[in-house]
C-alpha positions in Angstrom: -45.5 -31.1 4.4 -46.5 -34.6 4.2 -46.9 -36.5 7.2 -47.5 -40.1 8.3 -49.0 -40.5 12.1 -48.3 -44.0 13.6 -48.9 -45.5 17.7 -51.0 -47.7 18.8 -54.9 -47.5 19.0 -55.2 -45.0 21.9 -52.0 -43.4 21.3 -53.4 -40.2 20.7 -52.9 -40.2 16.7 -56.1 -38.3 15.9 -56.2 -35.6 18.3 -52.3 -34.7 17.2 -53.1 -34.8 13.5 -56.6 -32.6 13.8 -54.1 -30.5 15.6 -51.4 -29.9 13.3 -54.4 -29.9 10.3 -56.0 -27.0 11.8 -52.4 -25.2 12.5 -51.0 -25.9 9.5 -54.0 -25.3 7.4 -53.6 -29.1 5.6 -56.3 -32.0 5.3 -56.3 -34.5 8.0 -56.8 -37.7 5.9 -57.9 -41.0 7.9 -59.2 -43.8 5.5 -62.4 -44.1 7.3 -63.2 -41.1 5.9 -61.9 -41.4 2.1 -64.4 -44.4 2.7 -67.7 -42.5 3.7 -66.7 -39.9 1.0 -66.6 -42.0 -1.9 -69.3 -44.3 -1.1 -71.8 -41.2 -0.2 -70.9 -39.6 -3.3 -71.0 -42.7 -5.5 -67.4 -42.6 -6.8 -66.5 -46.0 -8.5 -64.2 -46.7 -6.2 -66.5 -46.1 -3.6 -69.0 -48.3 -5.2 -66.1 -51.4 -4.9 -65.6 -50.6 -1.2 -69.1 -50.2 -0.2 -69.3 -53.9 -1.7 -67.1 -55.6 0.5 -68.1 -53.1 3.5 -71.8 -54.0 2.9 -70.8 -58.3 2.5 -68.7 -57.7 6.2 -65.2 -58.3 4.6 -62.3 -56.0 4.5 -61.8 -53.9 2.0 -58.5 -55.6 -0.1 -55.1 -53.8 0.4 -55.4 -52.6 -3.2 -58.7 -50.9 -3.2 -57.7 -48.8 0.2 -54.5 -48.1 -1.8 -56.2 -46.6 -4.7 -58.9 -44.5 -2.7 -56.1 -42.9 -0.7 -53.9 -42.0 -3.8 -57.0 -40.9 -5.1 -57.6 -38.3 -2.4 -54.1 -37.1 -1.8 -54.1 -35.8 -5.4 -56.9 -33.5 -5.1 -56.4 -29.5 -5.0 -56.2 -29.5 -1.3 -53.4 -31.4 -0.6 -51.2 -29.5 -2.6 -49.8 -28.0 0.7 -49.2 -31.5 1.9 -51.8 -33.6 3.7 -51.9 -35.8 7.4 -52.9 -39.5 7.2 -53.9 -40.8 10.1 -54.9 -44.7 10.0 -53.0 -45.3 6.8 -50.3 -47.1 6.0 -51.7 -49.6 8.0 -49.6 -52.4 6.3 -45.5 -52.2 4.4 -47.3 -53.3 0.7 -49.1 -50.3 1.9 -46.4 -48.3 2.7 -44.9 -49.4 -0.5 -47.7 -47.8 -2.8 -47.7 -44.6 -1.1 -44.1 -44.4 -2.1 -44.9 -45.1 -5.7 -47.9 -42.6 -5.7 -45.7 -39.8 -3.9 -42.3 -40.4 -6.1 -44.6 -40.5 -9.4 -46.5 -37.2 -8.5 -42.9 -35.4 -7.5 -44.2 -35.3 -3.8 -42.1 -33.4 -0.5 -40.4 -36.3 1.0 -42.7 -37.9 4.0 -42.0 -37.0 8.3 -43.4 -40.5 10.1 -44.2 -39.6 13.5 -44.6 -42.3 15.7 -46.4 -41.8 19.6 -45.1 -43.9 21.4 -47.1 -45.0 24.2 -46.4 -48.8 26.3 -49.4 -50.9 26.0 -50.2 -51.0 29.9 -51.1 -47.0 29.3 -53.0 -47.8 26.6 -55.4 -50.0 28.1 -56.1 -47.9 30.5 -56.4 -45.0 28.5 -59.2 -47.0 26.7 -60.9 -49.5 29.4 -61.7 -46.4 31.6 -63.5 -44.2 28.4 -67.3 -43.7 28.9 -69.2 -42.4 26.2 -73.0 -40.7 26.0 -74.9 -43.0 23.2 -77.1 -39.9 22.4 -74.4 -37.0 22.6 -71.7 -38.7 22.1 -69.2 -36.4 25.4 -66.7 -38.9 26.0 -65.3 -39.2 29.5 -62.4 -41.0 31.4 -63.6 -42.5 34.7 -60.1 -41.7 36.3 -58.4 -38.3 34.3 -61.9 -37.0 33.1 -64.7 -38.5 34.9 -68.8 -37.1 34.8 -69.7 -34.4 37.8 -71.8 -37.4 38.7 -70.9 -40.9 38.3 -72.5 -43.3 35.4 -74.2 -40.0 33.8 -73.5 -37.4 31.2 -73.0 -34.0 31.8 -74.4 -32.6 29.2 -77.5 -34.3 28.8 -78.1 -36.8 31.5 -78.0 -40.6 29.9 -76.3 -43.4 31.4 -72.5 -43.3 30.1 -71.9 -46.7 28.3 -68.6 -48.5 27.4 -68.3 -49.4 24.0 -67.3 -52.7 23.1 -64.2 -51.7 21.1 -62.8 -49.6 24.1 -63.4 -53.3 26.8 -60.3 -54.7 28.4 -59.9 -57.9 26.3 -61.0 -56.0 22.5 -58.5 -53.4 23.3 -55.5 -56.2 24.1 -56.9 -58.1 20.9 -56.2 -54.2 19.0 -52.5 -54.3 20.7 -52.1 -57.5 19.2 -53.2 -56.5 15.6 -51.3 -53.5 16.1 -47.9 -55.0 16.9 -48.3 -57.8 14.2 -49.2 -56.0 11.4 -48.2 -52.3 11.5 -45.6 -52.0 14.1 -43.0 -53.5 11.2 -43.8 -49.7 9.4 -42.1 -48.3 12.7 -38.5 -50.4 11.2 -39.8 -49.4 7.5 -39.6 -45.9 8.0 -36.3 -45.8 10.0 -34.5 -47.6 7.5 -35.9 -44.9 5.1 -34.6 -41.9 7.5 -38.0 -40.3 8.0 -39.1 -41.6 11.4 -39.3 -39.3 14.2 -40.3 -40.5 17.9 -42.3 -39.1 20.1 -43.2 -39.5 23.9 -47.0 -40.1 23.9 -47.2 -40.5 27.7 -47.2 -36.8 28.1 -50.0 -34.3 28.2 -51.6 -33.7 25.0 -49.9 -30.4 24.8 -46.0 -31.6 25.6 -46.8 -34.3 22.7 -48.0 -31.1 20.5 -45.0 -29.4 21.3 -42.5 -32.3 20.5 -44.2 -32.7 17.6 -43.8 -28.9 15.9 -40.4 -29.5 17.1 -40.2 -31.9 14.6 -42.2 -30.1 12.0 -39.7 -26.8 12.5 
């Protein structure tokens, strides 16, 4: 069971994928983490990344590539594996392909939330997060007991910069430019499966082990 989870930045992507991880008993793979693995336990390719991380600069196409082939070959993943995050790009679509056909993998499910960008932004704009807890609330579906504060340990609630109005439309616009074209990628291969992210976070769960069988 090798699955791809594309949508938008808000879409919901990570809380699916942990779900369907823990059901399923298979590693939820986002490249942030392959990143923080590698560099914390010194790998060489972790070394290279932490290079261009530590100089501000993105981390080229190839190196990502190579960390995430990397990790989807270890022991655990021979059940199959979730990446979340990743392909972000089609030349990085393209070497998954090459890693999965050379290492006789299952064939890939891409399933895409979809969610309209009005939702998302106000999915995002109206998060609060705790700087010293990290609770995350929602000022409209999920908002403190009281307003501005934490429940859990009373700070003031802050709204992080990448979750503002204006960074979240500049995300869309990323988004759309750069890795919506995987969404026509993976249709053309036969793989794609859509589902309606504008659900509860259960419904979406449900369509999606639909999918899964």
């Amino acid at each position: 069971m090798q699955i791809i989870m594309l949508g938008a930045p808000g879409a919901g992507k990570g809380t699916q994928a942990a779900r369907i991880a823990s059901k399923h008993t298979i590693p939820h793979i986002s490249t942030g983490d392959i990143f923080r693995a590698n560099i914390k336990e010194g790998t060489p390719l972790g070394v290279k990344a932490k290079s261009y991380m530590d100089k501000g600069e993105l981390v080229p196409d190839e190196l990502v590539c190579d960390l995430v082939s990397d990790r989807i070959l270890k022991d655990d993943c021979t059940k199959g594996f979730i990446l979340d995050g990743f392909p972000r790009t089609i030349p990085q679509a393209e070497a998954l392909d090459k890693t999965m056909s050379e290492n006789n993998m299952d064939a890939l499910k891409c399933i895409d939330i979809e969610v309209p960008d009005g939702d998302i932004i106000g999915r995002m704009a109206g998060r609060r997060t705790c700087p010293v807890c990290n609770a995350t609330y929602h000022i409209v579906n999920m908002p403190p007991k009281e307003e501005g504060k934490c429940d859990k340990c009373g700070m003031t609630l802050i709204q992080r910069d990448d979750d503002k109005e204006e960074t979240v439309k500049n995300r869309l616009s990323v988004y759309h430019d750069q890795t919506a074209p995987l969404i026509d990628y993976y249709r053309k291969k036969g793989c794609l499966e859509e589902v309606d992210g504008t659900k509860s976070s259960d419904e979406v769960f449900a369509s999606i082990e639909e999918i899964l069988g």
